[in-house]
N, C-alpha and C positions, 0 to 999 in steps of 0.2 A: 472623768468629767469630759463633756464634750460641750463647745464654744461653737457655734454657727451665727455667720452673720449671712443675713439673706438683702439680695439688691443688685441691680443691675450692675453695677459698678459706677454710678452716680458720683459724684462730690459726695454728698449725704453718705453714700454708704462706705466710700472710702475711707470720710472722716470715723463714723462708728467703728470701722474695722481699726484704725491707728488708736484712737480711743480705747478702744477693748484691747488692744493688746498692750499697751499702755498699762492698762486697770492690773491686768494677768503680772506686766512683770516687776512695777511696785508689788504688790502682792507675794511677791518670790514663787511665784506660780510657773514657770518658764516651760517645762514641760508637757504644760496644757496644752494642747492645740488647737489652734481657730484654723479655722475651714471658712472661706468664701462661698455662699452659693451665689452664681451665678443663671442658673437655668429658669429663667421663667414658671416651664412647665410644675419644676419641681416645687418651687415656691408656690406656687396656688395649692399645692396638692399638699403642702403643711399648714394650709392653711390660712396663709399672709395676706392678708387685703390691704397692706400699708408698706412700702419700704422707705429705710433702711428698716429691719427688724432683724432682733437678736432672739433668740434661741439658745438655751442653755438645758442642757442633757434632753435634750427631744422636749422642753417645755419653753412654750412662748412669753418669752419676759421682757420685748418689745417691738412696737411697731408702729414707723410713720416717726419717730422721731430720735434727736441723738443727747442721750445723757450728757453727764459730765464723767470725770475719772472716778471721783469719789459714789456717784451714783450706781459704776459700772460697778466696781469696787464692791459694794455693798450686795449688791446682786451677785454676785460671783462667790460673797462668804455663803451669803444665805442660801446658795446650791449647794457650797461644799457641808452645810450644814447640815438641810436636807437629803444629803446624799451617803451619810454615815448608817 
């Protein structure tokens, strides 16, 4: 599984980034790794027309705003889900 938070490093995105990894390690998920994207260019080029946006295994599962824990939480089962 792979965890991207995409965003300049804004408020906003830093909150999603503590957030998500919050979500990951309730979850007992600790070995997961969140990755920061910071690049601009690379973010238009996944697509993002919104930050903070979350990305989870190369799929877009947010953008333009910041969940709660439990919303991240639920997003993160339903990849591990999907991803069996």
């Amino acid at each position: 599984m792979t965890i991207k938070i995409l965003g300049s490093g804004c408020p906003n995105c830093q909150l999603l980034e503590a957030q998500t990894k919050k979500a990951v390690e309730e979850l007992g998920l600790k070995d997961i790794p969140i990755e920061h994207v910071y690049d601009i260019d690379k973010i238009i080029e996944m697509g993002i027309a919104f930050t903070p946006a979350l990305v989870i295994n190369d799929e877009i599962k947010l953008m333009g705003k910041i969940p709660s824990v439990e919303e991240l939480k639920a997003l993160i089962q339903e990849s591990l889900k999907n991803n069996k």
